[in-house]
C-alpha positions in Angstrom: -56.8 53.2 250.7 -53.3 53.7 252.4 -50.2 55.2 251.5 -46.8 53.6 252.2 -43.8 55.8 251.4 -40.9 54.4 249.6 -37.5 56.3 249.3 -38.4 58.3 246.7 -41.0 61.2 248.2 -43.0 61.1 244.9 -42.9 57.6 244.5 -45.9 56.2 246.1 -47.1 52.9 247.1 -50.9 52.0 247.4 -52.5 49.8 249.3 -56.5 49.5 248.6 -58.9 47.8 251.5 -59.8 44.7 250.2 -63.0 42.9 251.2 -62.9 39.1 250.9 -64.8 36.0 251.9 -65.4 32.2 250.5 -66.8 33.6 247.4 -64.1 35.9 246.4 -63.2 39.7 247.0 -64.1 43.1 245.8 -61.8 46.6 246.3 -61.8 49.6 244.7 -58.5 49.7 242.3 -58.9 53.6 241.5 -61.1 56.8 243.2 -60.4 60.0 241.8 -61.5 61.8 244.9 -59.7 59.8 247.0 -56.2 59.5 245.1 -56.6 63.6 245.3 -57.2 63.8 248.7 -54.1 61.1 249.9 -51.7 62.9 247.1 -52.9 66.5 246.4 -52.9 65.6 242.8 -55.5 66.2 240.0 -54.6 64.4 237.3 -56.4 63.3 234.0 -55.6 59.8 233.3 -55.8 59.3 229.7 -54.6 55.7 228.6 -55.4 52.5 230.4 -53.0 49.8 229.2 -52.8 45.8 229.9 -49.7 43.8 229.3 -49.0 39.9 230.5 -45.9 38.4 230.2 -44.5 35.3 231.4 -41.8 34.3 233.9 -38.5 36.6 233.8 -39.4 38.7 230.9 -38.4 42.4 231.8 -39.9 45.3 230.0 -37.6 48.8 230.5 -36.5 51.1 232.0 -38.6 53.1 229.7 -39.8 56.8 229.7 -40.9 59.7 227.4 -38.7 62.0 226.8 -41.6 64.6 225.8 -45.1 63.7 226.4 -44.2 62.3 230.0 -46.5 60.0 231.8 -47.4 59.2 234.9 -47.9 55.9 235.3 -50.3 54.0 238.3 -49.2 50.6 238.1 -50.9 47.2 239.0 -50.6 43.6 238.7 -53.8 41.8 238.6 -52.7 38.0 238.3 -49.6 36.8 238.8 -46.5 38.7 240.5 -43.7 40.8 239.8 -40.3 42.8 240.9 -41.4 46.6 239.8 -39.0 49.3 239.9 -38.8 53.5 239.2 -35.8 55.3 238.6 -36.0 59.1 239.0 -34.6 61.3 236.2 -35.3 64.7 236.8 -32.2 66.6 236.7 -32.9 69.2 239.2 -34.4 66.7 242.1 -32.4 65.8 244.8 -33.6 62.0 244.3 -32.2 62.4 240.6 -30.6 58.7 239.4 -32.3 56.8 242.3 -34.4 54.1 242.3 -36.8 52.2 244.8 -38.3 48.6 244.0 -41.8 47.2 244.8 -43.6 43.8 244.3 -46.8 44.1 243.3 -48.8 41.1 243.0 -52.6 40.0 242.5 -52.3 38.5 245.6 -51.2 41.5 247.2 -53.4 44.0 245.4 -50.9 47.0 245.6 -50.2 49.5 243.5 -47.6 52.1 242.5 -47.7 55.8 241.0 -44.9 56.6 238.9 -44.8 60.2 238.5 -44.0 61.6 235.1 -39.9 62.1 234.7 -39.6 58.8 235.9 -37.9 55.6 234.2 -40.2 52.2 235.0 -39.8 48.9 234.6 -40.5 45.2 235.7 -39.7 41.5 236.0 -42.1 39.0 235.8 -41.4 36.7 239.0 -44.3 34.3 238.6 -45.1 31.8 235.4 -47.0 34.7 233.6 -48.6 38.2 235.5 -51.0 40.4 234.3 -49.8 44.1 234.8 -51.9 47.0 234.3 -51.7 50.8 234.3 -53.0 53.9 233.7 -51.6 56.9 232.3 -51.6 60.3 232.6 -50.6 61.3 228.8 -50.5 59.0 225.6 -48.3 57.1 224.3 -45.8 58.3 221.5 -43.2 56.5 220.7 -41.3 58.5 218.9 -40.5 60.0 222.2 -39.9 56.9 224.2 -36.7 56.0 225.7 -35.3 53.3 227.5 -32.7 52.9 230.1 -30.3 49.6 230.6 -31.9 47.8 233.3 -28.5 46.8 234.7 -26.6 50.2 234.5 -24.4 49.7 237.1 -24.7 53.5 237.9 -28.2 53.1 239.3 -27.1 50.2 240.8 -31.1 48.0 240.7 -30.9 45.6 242.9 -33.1 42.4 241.4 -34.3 39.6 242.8 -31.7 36.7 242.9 -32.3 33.8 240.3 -33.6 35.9 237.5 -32.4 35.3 233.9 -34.3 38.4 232.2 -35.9 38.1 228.8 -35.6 41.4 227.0 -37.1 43.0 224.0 -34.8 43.9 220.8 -36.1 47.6 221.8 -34.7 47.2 225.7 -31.6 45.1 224.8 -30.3 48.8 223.5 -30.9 50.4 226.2 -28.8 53.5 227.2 -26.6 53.8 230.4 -28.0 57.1 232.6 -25.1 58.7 231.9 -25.7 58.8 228.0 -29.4 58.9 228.0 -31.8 62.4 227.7 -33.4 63.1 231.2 -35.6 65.2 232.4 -34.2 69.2 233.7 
């Protein structure tokens, strides 16, 4: 497994080995042990969730406002645009956000620490996108950012006419929404 930075110290990309012939391939999507060792992290993953959603649908920027989850993210079929905005108050990072494409071609995957906003656009026909949490879901905490607030600024891919949820079309800007201290 190898780590490739992104611009957001916690935000972390991973990149399994992946053994492959004629017949197929095998790799090793999670190691406790191992994810420890690269992060320094002990955490108790909790939840393990499975979405698939066809071409430009875009789910967030969603978080917990209490009850925050870390999220390991991975697409499994398909591909996708997958972003994290930071919203922790205090860090120097606070109201950035770095962009990934994960892909079951690619095999990668992302952590999303908790205080974290995440989100994703489908770029293929339809992608299978999994993830793993590190508390459960509640949504009577949840909360969800406009995935166009100009404030953050995203930067999407070109050509996209997103497909949003009743629940995401009322998102809130940054400036108005509860973030993390």
């Amino acid at each position: 497994m190898k780590i490739i930075p992104t611009t957001i110290p916690d935000l972390l990309i991973f990149e399994p080995k992946v053994f492959g012939d004629q017949r197929g391939f095998f790799l090793e999507s999670y190691n406790q042990l191992t994810f420890q060792s690269l992060t320094g992290l002990s955490l108790n993953f909790v939840q393990d969730n499975h979405s698939r959603s066809g071409k430009n649908v875009l789910r967030g920027l969603h978080y917990q406002i209490q009850q925050p989850q870390g999220k390991l993210v991975r697409v499994t079929s398909g591909k996708v645009f997958d972003v994290a905005v930071d919203l922790r108050k205090s860090s120097p990072t606070f109201g950035r956000w770095d962009g990934v494409e994960l892909s079951g071609d690619n095999h990668r995957q992302l952590w999303v620490p908790p205080g974290f906003a995440h989100g994703f656009v489908v770029l293929s026909e339809q992608a299978d996108f999994l993830y793993k949490t590190t508390d459960y879901y509640a949504p009577e905490h949840e909360r969800c950012i406009r995935w166009d607030d100009p404030e953050i600024g995203i930067v999407w891919p070109e050509g996209i006419e997103p497909l949003l949820s009743g629940k995401d079309q009322q998102g809130l800007s940054l400036q108005d929404a509860e973030v993390f201290a």
